[in-house]
C-alpha positions as a printed Julia matrix, in Angstrom:
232×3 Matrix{Float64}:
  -5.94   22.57   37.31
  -8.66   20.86   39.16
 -11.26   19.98   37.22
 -15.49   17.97   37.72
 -15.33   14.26   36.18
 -18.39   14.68   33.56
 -17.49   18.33   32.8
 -16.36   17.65   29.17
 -19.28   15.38   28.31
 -21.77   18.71   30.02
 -20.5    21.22   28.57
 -18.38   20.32   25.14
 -20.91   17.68   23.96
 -22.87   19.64   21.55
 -19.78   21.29   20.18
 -17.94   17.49   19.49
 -21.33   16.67   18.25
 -21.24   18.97   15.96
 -17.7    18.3    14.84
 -18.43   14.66   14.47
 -21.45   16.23   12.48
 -18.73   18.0     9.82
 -16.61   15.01    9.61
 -19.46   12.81    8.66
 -20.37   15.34    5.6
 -16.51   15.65    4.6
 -16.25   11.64    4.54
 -19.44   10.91    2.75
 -18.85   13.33    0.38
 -15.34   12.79   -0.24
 -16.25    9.17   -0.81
 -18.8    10.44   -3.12
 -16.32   11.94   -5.19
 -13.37    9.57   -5.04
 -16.12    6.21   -5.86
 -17.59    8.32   -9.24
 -13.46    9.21   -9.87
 -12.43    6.05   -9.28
 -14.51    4.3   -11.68
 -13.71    6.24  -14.07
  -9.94    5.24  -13.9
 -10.5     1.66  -13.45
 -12.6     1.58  -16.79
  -9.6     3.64  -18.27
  -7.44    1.04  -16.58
  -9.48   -1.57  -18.15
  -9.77    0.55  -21.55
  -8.13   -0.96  -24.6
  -6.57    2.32  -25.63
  -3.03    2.78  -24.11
  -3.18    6.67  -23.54
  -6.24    6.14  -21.15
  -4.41    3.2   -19.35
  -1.35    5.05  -19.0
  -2.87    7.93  -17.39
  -5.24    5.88  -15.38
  -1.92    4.16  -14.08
   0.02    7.29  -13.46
  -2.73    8.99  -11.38
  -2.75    5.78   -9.46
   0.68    5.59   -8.76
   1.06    9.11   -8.03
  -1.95    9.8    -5.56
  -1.33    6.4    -3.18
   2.53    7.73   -3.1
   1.39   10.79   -1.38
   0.72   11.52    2.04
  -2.56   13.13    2.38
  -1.31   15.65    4.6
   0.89   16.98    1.86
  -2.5    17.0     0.14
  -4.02   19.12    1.94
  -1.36   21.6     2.31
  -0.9    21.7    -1.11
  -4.81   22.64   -1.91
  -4.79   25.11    0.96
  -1.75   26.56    1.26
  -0.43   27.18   -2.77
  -3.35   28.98   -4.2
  -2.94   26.15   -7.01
  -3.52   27.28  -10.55
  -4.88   30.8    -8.76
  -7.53   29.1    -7.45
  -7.79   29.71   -3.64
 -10.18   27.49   -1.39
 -11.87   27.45    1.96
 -10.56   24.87    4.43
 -13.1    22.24    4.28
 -13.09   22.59    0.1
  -9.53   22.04    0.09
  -9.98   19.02    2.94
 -13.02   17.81    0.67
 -10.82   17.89   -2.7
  -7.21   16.46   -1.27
  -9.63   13.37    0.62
 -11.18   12.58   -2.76
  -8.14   12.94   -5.41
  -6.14   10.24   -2.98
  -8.57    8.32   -2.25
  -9.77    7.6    -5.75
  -6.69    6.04   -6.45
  -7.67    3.53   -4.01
 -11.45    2.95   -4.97
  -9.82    3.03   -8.4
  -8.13   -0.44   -7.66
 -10.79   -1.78   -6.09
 -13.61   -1.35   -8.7
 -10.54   -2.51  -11.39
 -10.16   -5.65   -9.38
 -13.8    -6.15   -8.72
 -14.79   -5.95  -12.4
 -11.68   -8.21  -13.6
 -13.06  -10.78  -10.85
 -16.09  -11.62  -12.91
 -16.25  -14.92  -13.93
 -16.59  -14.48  -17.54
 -18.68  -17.52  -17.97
 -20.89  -15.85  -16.11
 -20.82  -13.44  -18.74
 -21.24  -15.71  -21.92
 -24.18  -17.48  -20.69
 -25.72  -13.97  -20.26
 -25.03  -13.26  -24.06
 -26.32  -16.43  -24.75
 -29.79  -16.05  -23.43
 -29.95  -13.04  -24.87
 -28.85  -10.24  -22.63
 -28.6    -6.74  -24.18
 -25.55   -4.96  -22.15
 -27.7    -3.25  -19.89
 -29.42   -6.66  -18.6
 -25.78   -8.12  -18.75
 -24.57   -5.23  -15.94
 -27.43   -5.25  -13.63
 -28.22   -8.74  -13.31
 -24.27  -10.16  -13.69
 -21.58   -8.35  -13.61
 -22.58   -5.68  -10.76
 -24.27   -8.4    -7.94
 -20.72   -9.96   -8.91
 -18.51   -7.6    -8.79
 -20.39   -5.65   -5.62
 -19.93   -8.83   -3.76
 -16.29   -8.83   -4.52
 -15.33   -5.18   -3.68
 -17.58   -4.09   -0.7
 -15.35   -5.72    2.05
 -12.1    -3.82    0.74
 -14.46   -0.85   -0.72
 -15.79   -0.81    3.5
 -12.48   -0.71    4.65
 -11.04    1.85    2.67
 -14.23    4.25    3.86
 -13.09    3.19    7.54
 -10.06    4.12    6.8
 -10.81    7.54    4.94
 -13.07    8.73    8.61
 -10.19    7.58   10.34
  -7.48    9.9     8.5
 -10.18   12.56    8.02
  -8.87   13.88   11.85
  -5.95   15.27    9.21
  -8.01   17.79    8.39
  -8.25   19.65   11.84
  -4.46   20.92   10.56
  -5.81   23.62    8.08
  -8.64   24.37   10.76
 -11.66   22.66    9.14
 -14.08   22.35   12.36
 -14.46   18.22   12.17
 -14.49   15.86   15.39
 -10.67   16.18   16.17
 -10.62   19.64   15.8
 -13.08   20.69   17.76
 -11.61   17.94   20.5
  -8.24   20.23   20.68
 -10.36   23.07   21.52
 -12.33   21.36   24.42
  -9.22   20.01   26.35
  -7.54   23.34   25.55
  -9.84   25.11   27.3
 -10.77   22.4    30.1
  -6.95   20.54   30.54
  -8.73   17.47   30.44
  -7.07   15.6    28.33
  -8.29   12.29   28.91
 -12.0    12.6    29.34
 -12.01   14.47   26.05
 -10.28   12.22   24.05
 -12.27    9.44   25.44
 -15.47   11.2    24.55
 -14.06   12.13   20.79
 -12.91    8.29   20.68
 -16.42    7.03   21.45
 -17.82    9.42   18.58
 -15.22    8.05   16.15
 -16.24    4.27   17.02
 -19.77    5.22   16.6
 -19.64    6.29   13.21
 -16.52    3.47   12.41
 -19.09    1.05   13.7
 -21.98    2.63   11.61
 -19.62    1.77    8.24
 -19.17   -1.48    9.7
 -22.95   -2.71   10.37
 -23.45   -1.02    6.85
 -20.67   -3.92    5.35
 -22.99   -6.79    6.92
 -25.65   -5.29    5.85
 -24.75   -5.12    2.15
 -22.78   -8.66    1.72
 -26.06  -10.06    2.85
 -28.17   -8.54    0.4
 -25.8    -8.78   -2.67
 -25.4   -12.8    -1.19
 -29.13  -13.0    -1.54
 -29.15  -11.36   -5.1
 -26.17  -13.51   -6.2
 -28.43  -16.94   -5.14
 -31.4   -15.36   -6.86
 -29.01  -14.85  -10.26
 -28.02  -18.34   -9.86
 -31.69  -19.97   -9.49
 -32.68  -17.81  -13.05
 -29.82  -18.93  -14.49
 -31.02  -22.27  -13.83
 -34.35  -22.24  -14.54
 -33.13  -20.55  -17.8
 -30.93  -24.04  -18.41
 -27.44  -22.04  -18.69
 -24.49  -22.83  -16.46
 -23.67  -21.26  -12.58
């Protein structure tokens, strides 16, 4: 079928647009969810009681052993527990439950990381917990985990185009229709591939962004710690 070189990018742009537009609200929220549930289990992983280790450590192992295509299957397709969901609630919950395995070991490390000197000379000058988090152990730990934290989020936009397979309207989806009804394969996947760089970029600029600040905030820590006459 002949087709006009430009035709896609005419015609289909709003509708990619707008399917770039619902992947960008199922990634941020699904990292939402799978950050605030995966700090939970790293502070059960780090908990001194054994039942909350052990189930931190079995959620872990069993969400990174699954695909996240059996994922979402599983919360669209069974009805689980009676409960039946919408495409983009079940893409929203299988994104967040595997994923927070992941954020799970990355907060874990980040938080084991802290150099617990660090820590004592806190207590020492007095530090009440509260003081002890904000000005130590998070700068610390932030600087630690947003590289791998970064990447993961990459990664969870990336494998969000899994979620065109129970018909939720994202970037990929809405691709399929455009060359379906154009045959122009090419043109539209370049297009969709320039949206998905765009926003992979976005994540990227926001990594630079952040290790500089936290790098700032970790030299300012160091210079009170100094001035206070307690160790680096």
């Amino acid at each position: 079928m002949d087709y006009e070189p430009g035709s896609v990018a005419r015609e289909y742009l709003p509708y990619l647009l707008e399917g770039a537009w619902t992947t960008l609200t199922i990634v941020a929220s699904a990292i939402v969810c799978a950050t605030l549930l995966g700090y939970l289990l790293a502070l059960a992983r780090l908990s001194r009681f054994p039942v909350l280790r052990t189930f931190a450590a079995t959620y872990v192992w069993f969400f990174r052993g699954l695909p996240l295509m059996l994922s979402l299957f599983f919360f669209y397709y069974t009805q689980p527990f009676g409960l039946v969901f919408d495409a983009f609630t079940a893409g929203l919950i299988a994104m967040s439950l595997n994923s927070a395995s992941f954020f799970s070991e990355i907060i874990r490390a980040g938080l084991g990381a802290v150099d617990r000197g660090h820590l004592e000379a806190a207590e020492s000058i007095g530090m009440n917990p509260f003081q002890k988090f904000r000005r130590v152990t998070a700068p610390e730990a932030l600087r630690l985990m947003t590289p791998p934290y970064i990447n993961n989020c990459v990664i969870m936009l990336k494998e969000s185009a899994q979620v065109s397979v129970i018909t939720v309207p994202d970037l990929m989806l809405q691709g399929q229709k455009a060359y379906n009804a154009t045959y122009n394969v090419t043109e539209t996947l370049g297009v969709v591939a320039v949206l998905y760089m765009a926003m992979t970029s976005l994540l990227m600029g926001l990594q630079v962004v952040v290790e500089r600040r936290t790098g700032r905030k970790m030299g300012a820590a160091a210079s009170e710690r100094m001035t206070l006459g307690t160790p680096a």
